[in-house]
MIVOFI-594564 format. One record per atom (N, C-alpha, C): atom name; x, y, z; residue number from 1. Coordinates in nm, 4 decimals. Each point is the difference from the previous one (the first is absolute). Layout:
% MIVOFI-594564
+------+----------+----------+----------+-----+
! atom !     east !    north !       up !   n !
+------+----------+----------+----------+-----+
!   CA !        X !        Y !        Z ! NUM !
...
+------+----------+----------+----------+-----+
***
This chain:
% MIVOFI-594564
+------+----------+----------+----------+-----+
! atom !     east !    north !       up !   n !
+------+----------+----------+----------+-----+
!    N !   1.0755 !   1.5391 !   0.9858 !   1 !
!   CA !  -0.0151 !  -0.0967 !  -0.1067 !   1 !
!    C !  -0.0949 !  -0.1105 !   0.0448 !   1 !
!    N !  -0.0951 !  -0.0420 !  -0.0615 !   2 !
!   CA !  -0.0782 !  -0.0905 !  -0.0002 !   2 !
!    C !   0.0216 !  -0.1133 !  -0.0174 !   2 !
!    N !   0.0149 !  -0.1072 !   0.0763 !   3 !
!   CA !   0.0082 !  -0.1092 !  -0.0727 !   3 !
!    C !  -0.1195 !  -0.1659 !   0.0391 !   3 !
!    N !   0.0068 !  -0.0029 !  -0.1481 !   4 !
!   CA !  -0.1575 !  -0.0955 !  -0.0422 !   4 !
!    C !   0.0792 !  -0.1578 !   0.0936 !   4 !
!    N !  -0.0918 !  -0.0445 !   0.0539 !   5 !
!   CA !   0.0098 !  -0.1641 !   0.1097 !   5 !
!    C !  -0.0630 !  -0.1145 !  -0.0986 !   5 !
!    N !   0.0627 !  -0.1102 !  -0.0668 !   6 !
!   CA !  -0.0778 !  -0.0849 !  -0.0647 !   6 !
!    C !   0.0568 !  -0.1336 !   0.0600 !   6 !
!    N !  -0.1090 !  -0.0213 !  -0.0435 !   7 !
!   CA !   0.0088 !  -0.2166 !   0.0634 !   7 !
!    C !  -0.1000 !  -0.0541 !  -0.0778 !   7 !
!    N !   0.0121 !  -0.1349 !   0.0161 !   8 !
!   CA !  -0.0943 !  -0.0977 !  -0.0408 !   8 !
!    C !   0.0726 !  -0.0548 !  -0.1463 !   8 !
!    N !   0.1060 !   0.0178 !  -0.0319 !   9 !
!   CA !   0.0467 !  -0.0755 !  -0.1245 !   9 !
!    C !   0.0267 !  -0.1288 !   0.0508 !   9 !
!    N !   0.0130 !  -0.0640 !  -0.1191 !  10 !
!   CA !   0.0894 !  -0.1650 !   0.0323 !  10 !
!    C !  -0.0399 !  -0.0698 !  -0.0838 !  10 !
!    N !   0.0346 !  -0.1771 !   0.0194 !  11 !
!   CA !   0.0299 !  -0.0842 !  -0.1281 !  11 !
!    C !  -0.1884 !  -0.0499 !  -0.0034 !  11 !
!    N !  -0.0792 !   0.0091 !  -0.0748 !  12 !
!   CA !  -0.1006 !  -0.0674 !   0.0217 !  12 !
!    C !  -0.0052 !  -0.1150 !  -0.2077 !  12 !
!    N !  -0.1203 !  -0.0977 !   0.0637 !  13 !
!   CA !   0.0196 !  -0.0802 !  -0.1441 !  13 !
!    C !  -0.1395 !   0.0666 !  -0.0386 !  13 !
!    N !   0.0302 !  -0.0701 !  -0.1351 !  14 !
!   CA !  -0.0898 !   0.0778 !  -0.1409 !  14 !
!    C !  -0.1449 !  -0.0471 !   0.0826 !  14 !
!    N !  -0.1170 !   0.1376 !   0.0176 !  15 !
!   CA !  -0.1386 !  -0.0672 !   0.0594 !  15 !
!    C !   0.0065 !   0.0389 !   0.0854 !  15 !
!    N !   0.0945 !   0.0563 !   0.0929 !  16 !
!   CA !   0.0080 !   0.0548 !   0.1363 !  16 !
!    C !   0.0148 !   0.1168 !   0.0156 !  16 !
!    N !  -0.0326 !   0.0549 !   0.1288 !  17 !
!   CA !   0.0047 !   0.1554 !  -0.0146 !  17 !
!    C !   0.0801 !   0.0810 !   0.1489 !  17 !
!    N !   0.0311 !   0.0975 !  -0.0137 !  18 !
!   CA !   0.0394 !   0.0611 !   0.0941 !  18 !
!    C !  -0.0250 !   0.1228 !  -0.0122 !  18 !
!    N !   0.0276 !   0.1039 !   0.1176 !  19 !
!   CA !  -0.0988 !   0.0989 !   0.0611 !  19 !
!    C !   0.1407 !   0.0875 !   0.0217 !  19 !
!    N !   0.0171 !   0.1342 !  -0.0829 !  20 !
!   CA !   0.1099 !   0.0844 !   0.0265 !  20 !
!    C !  -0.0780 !   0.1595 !   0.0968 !  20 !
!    N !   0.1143 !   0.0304 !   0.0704 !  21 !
!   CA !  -0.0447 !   0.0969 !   0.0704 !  21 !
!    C !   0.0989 !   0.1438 !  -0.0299 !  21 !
!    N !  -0.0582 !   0.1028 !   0.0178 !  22 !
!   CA !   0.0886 !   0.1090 !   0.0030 !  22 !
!    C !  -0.0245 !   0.1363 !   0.0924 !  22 !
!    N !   0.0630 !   0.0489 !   0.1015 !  23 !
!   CA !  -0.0500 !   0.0788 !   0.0802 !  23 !
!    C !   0.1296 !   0.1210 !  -0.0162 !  23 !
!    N !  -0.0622 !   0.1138 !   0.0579 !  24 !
!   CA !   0.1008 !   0.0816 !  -0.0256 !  24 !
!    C !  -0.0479 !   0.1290 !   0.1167 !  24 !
!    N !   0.0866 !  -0.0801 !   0.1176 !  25 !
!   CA !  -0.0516 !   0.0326 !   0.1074 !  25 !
!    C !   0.0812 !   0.1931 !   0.0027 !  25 !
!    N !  -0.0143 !   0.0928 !   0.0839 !  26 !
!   CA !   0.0416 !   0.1170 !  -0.0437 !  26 !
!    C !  -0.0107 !   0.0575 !  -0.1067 !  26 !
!    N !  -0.0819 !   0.0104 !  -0.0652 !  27 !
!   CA !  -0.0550 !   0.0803 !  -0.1064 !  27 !
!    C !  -0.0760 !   0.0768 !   0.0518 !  27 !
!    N !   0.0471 !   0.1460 !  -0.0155 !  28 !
!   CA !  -0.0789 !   0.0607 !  -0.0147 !  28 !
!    C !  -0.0699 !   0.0989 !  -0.1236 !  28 !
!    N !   0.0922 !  -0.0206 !  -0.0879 !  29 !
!   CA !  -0.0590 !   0.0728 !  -0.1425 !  29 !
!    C !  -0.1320 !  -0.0347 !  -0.0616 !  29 !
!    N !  -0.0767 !   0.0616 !  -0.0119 !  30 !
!   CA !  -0.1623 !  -0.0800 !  -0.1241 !  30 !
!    C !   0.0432 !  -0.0169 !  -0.1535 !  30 !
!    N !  -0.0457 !  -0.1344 !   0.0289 !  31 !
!   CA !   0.0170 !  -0.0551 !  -0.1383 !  31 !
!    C !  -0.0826 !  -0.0596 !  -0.0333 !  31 !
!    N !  -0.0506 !  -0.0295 !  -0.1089 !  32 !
!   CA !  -0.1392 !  -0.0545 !  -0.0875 !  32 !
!    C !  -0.0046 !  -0.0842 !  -0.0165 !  32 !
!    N !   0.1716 !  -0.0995 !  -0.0398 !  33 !
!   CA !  -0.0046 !  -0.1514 !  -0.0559 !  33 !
!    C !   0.0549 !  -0.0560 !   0.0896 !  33 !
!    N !  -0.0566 !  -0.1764 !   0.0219 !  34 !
!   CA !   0.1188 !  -0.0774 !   0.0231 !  34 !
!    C !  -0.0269 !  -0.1158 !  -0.0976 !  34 !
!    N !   0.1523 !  -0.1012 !   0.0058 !  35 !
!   CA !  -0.0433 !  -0.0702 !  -0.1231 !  35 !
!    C !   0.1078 !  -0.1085 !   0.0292 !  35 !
!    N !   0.0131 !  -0.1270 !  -0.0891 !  36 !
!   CA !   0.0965 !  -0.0854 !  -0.0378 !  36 !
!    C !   0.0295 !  -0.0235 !  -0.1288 !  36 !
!    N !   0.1206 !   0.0365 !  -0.0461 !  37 !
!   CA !   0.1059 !  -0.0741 !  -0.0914 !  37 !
!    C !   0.0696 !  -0.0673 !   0.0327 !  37 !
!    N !   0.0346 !  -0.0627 !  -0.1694 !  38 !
!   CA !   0.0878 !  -0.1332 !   0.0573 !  38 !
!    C !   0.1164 !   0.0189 !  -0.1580 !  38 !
!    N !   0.0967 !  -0.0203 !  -0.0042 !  39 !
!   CA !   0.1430 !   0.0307 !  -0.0954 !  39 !
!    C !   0.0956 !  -0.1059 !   0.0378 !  39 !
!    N !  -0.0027 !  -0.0245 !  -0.1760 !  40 !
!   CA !   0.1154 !  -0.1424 !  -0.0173 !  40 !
!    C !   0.1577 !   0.0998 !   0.0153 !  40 !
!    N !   0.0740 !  -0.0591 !   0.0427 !  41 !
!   CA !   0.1320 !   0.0698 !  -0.0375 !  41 !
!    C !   0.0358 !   0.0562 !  -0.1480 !  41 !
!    N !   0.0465 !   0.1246 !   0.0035 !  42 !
!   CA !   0.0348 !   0.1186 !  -0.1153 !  42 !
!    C !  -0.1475 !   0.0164 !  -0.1080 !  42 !
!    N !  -0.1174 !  -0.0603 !   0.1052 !  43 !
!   CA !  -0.1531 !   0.0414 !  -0.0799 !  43 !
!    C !  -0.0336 !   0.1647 !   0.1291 !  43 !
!    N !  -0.1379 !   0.0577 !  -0.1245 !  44 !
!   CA !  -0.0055 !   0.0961 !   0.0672 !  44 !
!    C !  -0.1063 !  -0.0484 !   0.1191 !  44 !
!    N !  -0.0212 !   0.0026 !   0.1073 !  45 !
!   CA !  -0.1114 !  -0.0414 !   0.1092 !  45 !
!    C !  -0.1496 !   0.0248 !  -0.0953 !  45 !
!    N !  -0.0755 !  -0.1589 !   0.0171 !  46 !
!   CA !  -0.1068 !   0.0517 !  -0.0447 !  46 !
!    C !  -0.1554 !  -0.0335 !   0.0879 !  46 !
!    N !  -0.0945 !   0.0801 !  -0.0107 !  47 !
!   CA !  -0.0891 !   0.0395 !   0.1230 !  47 !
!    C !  -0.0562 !  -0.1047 !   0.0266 !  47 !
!    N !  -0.0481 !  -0.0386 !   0.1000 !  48 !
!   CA !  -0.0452 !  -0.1150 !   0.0246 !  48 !
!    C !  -0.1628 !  -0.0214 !   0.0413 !  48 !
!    N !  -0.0333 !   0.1377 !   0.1181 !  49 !
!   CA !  -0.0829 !   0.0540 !   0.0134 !  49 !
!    C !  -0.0282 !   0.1416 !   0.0614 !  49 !
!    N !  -0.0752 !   0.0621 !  -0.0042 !  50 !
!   CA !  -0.0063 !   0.0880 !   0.0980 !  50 !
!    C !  -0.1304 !   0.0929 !   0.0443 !  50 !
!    N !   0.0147 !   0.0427 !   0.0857 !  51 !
!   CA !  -0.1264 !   0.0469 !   0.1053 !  51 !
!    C !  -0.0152 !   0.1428 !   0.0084 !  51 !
!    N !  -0.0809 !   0.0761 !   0.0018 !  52 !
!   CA !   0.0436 !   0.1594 !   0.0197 !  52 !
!    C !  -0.1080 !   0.0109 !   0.1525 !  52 !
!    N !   0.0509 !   0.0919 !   0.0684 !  53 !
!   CA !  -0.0827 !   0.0728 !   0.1343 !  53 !
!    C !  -0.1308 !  -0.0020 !  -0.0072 !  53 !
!    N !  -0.0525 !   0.0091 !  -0.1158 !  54 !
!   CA !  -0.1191 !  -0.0136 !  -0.0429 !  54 !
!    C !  -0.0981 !  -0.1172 !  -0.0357 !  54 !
!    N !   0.0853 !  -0.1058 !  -0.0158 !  55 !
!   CA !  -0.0297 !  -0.1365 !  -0.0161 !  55 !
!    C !  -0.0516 !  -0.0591 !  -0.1445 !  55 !
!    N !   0.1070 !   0.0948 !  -0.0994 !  56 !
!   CA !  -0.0286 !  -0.0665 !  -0.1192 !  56 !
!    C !   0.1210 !  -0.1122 !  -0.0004 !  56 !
!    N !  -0.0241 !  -0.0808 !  -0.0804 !  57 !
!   CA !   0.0793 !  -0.1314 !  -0.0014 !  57 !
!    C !   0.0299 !   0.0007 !  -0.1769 !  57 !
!    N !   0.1687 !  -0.0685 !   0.0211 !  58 !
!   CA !  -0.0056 !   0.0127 !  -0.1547 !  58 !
!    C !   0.0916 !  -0.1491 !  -0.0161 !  58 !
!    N !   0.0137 !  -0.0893 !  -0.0720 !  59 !
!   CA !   0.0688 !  -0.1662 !   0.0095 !  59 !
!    C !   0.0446 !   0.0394 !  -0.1644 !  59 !
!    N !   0.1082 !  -0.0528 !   0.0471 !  60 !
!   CA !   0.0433 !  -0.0622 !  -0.1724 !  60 !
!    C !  -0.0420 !  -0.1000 !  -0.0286 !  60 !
!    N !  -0.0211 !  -0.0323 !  -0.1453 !  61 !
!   CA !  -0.1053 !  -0.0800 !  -0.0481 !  61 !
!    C !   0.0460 !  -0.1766 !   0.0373 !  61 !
!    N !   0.1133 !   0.0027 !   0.0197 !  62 !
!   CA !   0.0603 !  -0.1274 !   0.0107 !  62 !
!    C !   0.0056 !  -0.0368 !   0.1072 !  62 !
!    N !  -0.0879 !   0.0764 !   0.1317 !  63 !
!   CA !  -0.0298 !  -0.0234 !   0.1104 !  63 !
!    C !  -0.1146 !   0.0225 !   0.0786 !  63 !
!    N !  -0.1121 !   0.0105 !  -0.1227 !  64 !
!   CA !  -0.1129 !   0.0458 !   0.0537 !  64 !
!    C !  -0.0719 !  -0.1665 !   0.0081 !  64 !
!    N !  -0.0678 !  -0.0031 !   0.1106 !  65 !
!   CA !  -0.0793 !  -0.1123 !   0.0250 !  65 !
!    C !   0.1237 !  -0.1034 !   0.0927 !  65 !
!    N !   0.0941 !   0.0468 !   0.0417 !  66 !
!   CA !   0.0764 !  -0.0779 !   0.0843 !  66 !
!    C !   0.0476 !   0.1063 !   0.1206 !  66 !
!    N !   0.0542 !   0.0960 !  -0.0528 !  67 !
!   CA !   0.0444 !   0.0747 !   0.1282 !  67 !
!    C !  -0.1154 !   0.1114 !   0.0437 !  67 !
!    N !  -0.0149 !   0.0173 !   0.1492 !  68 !
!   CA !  -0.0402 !   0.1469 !   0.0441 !  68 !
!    C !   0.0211 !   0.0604 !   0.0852 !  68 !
!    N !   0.0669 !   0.1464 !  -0.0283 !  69 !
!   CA !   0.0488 !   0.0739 !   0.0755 !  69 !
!    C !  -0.0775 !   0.0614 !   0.1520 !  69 !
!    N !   0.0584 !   0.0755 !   0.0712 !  70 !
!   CA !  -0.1288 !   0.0143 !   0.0853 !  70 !
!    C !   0.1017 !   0.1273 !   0.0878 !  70 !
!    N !  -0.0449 !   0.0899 !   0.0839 !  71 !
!   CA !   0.0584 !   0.0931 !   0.0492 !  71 !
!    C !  -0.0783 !   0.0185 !   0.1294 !  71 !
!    N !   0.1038 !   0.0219 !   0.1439 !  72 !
!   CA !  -0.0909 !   0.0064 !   0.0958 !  72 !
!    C !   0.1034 !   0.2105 !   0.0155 !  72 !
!    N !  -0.1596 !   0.0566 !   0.0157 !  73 !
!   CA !   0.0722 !   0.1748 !   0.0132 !  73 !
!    C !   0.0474 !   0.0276 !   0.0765 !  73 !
!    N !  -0.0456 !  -0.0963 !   0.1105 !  74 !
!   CA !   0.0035 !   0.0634 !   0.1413 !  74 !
!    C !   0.1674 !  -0.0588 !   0.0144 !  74 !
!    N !   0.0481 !  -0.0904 !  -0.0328 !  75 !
!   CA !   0.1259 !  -0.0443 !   0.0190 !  75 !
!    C !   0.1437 !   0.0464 !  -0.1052 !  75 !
!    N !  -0.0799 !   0.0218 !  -0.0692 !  76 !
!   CA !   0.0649 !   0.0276 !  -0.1505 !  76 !
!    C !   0.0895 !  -0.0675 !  -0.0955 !  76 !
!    N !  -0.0857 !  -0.1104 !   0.0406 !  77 !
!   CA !   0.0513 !  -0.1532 !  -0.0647 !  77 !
!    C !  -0.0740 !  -0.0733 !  -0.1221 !  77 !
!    N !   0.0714 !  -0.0407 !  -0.0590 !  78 !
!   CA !  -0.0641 !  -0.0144 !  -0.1681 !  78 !
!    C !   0.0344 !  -0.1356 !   0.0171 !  78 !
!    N !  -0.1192 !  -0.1035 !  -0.0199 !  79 !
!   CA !   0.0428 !  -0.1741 !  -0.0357 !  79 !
!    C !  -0.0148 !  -0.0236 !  -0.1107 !  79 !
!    N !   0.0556 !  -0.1063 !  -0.0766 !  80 !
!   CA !  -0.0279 !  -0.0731 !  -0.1419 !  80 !
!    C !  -0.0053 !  -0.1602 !   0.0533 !  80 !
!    N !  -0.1564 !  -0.0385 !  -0.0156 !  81 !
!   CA !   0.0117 !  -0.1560 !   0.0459 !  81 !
!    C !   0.0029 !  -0.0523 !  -0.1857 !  81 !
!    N !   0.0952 !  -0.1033 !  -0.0070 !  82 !
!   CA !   0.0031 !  -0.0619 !  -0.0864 !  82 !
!    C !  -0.0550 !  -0.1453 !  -0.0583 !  82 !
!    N !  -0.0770 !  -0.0323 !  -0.0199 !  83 !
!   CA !  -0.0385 !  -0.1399 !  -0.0452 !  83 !
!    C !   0.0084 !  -0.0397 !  -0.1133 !  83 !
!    N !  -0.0116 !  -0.1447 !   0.0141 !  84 !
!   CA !  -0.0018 !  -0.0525 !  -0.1615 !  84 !
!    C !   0.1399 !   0.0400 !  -0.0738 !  84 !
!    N !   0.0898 !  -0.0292 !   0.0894 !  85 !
!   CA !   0.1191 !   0.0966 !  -0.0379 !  85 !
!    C !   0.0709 !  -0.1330 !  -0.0841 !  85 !
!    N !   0.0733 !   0.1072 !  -0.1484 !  86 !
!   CA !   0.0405 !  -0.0992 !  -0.1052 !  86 !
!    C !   0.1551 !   0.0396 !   0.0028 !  86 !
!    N !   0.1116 !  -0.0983 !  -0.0620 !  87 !
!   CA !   0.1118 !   0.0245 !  -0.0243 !  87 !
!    C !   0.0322 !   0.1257 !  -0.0304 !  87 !
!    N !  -0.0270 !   0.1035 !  -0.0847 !  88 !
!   CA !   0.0314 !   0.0982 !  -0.0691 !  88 !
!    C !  -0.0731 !   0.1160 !   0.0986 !  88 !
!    N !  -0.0457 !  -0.0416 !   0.1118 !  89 !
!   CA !  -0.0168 !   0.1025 !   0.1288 !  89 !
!    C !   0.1240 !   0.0377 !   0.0810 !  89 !
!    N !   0.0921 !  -0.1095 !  -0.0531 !  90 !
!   CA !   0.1338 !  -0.0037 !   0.0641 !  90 !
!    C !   0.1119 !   0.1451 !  -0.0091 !  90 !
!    N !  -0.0188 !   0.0739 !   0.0760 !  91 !
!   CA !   0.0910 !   0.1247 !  -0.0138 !  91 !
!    C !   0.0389 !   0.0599 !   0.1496 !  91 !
!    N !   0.0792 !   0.1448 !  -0.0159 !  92 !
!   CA !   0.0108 !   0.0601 !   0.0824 !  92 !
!    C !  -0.1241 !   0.1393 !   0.0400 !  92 !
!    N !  -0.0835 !  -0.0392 !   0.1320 !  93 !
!   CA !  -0.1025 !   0.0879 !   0.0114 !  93 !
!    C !   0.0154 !   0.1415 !   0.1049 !  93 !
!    N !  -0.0533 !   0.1049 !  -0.1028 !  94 !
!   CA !   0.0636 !   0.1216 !   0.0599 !  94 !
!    C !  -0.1357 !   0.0882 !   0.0426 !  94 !
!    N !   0.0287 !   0.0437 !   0.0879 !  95 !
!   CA !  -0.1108 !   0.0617 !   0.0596 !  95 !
!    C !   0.0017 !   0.1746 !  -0.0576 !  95 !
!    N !  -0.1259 !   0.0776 !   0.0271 !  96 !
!   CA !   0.0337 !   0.1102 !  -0.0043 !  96 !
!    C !  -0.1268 !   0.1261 !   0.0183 !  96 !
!    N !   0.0659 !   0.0590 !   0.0352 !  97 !
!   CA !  -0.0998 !   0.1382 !   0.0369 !  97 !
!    C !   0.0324 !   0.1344 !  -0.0456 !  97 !
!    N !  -0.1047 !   0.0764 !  -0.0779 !  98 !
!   CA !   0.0350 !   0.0689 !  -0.0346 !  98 !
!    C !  -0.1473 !   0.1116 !   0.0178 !  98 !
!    N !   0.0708 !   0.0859 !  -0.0913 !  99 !
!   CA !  -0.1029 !   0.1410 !  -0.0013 !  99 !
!    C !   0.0698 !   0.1529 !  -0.0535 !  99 !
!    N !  -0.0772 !   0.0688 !  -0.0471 ! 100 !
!   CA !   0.0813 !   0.1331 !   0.0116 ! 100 !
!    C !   0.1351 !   0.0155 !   0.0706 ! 100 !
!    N !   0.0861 !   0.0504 !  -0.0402 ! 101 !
!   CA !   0.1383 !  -0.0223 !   0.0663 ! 101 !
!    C !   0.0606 !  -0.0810 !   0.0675 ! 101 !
!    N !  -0.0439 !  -0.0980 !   0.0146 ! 102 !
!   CA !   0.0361 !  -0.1049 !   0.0429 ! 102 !
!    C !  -0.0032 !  -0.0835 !  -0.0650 ! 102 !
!    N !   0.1129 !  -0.1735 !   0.0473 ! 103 !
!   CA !   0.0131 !  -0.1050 !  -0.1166 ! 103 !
!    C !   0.1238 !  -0.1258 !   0.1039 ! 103 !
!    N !  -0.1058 !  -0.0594 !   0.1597 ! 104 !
!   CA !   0.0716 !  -0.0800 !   0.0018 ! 104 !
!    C !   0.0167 !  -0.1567 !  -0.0153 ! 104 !
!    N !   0.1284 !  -0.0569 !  -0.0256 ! 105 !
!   CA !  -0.0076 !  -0.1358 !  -0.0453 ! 105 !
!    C !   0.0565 !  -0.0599 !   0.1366 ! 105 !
!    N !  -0.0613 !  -0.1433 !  -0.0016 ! 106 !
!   CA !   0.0618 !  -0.0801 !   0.1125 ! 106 !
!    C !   0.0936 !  -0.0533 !  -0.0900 ! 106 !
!    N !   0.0969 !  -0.1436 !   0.0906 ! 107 !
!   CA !   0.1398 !  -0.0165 !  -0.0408 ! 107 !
!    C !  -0.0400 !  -0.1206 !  -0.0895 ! 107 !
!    N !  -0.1131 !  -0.0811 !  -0.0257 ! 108 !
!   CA !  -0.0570 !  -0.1415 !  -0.0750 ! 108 !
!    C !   0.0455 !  -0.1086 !   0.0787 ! 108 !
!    N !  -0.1228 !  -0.1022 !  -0.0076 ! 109 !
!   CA !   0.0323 !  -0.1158 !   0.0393 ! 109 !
!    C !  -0.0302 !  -0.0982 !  -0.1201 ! 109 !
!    N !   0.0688 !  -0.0667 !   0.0519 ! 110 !
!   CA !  -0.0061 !  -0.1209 !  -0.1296 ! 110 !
!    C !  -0.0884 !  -0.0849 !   0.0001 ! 110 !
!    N !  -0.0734 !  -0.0595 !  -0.0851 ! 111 !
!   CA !  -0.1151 !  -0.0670 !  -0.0440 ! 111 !
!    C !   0.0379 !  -0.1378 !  -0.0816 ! 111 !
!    N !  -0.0050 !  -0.0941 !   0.0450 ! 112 !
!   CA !   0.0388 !  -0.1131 !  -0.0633 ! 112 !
!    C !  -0.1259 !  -0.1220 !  -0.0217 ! 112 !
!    N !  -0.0639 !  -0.0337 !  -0.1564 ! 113 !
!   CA !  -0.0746 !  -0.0928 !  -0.0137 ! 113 !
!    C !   0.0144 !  -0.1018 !  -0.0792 ! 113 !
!    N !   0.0338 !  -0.1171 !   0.0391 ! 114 !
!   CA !   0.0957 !  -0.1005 !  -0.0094 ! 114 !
!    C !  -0.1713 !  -0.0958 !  -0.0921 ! 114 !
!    N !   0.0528 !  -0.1063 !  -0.1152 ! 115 !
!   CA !  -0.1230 !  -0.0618 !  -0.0866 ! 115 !
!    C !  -0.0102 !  -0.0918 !   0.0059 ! 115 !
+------+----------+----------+----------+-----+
***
């Protein structure tokens, strides 16, 4: 079983930014995506960004021009630096990797942006 490593959450104020990480050391399956969501309690997780092996990039619109994702291969670690970060950035952020038969999630860290 795989399991996804995240850090970099915490309380930051409205204008400030922070830098999430996700590694998922022992993998060995190929997979195409990695990515971040983020889900309010009893909402369904919704995408935040994500990266494919290939280096297409895809942002939800409500985060384009503030956040960017970035992936190092050789480590197999996916970042989301955040700036310009507004109240309603405030959630739980979930990491994830996926691909053909495969689909894993890290456990979320919490994201707090205080106004």
């Amino acid at each position: 079983q795989v399991q996804l490593v995240e850090s970099g959450g915490g309380l930051v104020e409205a204008g400030g930014s922070l830098r999430l990480s996700c590694g998922a050391p022992g993998i060995t399956s190929s997979f195409n995506s990695m990515g971040w969501y983020r889900r309010d309690p009893g909402k369904r997780p919704e995408l935040v960004a994500t990266v494919t092996t290939a280096g297409k990039i895809y942002y939800a619109d409500s985060v384009k021009g503030r956040f960017t994702i970035s992936r190092d291969s050789d480590e197999n670690t996916v970042y989301l630096q955040m700036n310009d970060q507004k109240p309603e950035d405030s959630d739980v952020y979930y990491c994830r990797i996926f691909g053909t038969g495969i689909d894993y999630w890290g456990e979320g860290t919490q994201v707090t942006v205080s106004s």
